[in-house]
C-alpha positions as CSV (number, residue, x, y, z in Angstrom):
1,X,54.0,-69.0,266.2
2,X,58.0,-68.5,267.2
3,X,58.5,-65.6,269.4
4,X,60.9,-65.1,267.7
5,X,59.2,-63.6,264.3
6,X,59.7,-59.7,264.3
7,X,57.3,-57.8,262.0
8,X,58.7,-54.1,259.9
9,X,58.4,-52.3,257.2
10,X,59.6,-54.1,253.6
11,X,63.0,-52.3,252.3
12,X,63.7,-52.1,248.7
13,X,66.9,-54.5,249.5
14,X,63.7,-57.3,250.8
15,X,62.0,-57.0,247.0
16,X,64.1,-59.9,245.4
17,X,63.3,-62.2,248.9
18,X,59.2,-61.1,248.8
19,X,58.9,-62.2,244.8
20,X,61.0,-65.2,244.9
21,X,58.3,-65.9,248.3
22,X,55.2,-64.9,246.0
23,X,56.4,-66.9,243.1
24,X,56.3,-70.2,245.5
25,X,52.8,-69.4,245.9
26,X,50.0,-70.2,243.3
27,X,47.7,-67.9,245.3
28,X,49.7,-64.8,245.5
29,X,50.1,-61.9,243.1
30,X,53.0,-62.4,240.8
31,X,54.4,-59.0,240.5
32,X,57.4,-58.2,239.2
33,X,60.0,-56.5,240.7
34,X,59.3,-53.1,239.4
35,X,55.8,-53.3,241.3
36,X,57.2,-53.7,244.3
37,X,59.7,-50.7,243.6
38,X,56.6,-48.4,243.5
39,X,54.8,-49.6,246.4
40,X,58.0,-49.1,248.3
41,X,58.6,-44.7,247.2
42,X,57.5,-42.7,249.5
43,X,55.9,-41.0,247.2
44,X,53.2,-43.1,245.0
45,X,50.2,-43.0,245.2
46,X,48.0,-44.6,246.7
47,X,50.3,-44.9,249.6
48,X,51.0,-48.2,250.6
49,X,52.2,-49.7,253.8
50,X,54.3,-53.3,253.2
51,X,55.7,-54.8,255.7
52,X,57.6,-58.0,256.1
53,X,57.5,-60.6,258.6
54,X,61.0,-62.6,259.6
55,X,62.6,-65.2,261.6
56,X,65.6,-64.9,264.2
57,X,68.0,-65.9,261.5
58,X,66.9,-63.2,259.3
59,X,64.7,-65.8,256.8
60,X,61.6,-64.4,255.0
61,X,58.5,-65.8,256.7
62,X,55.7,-63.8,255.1
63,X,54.5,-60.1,253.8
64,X,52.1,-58.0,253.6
65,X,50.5,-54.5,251.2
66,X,48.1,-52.6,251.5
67,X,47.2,-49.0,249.6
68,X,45.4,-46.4,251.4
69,X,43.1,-43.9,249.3
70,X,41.7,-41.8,251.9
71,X,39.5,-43.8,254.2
72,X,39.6,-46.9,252.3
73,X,42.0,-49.4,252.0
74,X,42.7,-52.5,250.2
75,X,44.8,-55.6,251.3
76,X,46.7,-55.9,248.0
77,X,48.3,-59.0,249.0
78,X,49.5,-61.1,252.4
79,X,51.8,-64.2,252.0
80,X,53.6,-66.8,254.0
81,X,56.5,-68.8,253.3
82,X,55.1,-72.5,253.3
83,X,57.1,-73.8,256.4
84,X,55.9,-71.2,258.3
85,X,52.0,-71.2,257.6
86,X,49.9,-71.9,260.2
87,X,51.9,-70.8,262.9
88,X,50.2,-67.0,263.2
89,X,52.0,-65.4,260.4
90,X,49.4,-64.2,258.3
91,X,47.1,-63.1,261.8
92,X,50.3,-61.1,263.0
93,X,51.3,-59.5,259.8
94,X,47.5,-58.7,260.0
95,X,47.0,-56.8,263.2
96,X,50.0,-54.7,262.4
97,X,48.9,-54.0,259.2
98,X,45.8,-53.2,260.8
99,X,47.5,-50.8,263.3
100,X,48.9,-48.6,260.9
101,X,45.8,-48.5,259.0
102,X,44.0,-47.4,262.3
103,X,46.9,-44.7,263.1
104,X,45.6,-43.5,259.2
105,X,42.3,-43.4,260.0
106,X,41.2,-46.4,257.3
107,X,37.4,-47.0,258.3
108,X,36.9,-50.2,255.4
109,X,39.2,-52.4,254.3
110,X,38.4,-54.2,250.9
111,X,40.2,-57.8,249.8
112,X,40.1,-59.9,246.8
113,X,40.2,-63.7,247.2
114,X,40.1,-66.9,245.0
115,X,36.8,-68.2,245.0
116,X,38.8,-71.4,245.8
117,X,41.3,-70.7,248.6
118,X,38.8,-71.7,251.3
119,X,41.6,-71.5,253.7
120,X,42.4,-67.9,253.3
121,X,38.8,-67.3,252.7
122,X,38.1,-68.7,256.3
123,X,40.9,-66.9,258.0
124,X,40.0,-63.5,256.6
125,X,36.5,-64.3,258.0
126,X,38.1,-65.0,261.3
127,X,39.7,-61.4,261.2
128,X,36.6,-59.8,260.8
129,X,35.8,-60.3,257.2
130,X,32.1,-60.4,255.4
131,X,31.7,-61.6,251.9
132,X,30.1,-58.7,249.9
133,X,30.2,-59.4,246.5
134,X,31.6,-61.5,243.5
135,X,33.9,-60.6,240.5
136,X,33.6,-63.3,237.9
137,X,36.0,-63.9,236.0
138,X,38.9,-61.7,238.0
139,X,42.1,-63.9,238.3
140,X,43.5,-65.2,234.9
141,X,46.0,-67.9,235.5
142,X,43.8,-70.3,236.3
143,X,40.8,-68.3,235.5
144,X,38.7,-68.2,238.7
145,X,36.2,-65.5,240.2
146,X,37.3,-63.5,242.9
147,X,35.3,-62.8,246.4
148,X,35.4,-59.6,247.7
149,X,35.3,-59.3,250.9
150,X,35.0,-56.1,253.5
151,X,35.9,-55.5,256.9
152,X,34.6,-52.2,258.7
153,X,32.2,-49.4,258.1
């Protein structure tokens, strides 16, 4: 990974940048705009924390959202520009993500995954991830089951 990536929290003005990014990607969540809006107030709920992850000259390499109710949290979504996957991204969006949770006391962290991306499903297992449990029939477009997977107590 470039030393040069520098990690911080997603601003309303990075929303049209993070949906053009997710859009790119058949894996990710295609929200619109709007979603992203919410996520972003200080005020929803559940709070969320995004951040974004971006190169010296500024270019979107990758985000990340989570929501927080109470102890629990779930990784709503974490994506990476193609030209820059598999150069740390994902795994340093991660353990910041992961250090705000911690500041919030978040004890579990809960994911959904395509039952077909074997490469996210390996690197979430790398972080710390267990599979516990399967929801058929979850994604729609294509139609796929989803793995849910849980990291801590």
């Amino acid at each position: 990974m470039s030393a040069e990536l520098r990690i911080r929290a997603m601003m309303p003005a990075d929303i049209p940048a993070v949906t053009a990014l997710a859009d790119l990607l058949p894996a990710a969540p295609h929200w619109p705009q709007s979603t992203y809006q919410v996520a972003l107030h200080p005020v929803s709920q559940p709070e969320r924390i995004a951040l974004v992850a971006e190169d010296s000259d500024g270019a979107l390499a990758g985000f990340a959202i989570a929501s927080i109710v109470g102890s629990e949290s779930e990784l709503e979504s974490i994506a990476v520009a193609p030209r820059f996957q598999r150069q740390g991204v994902a795994r340093s969006l991660f353990s910041r993500l992961a250090a705000h949770l911690g500041e919030r006391a978040v004890r579990t962290l809960f994911l959904e995954v395509r039952a077909s991306n074997l490469p996210a499903r390996s690197l979430y297992r790398s972080l710390g991830f267990a599979e516990s449990g399967c929801r058929k029939a979850y994604y729609a477009d294509p139609p796929e089951d989803a793995i849910v997977m849980r990291m801590g107590a």
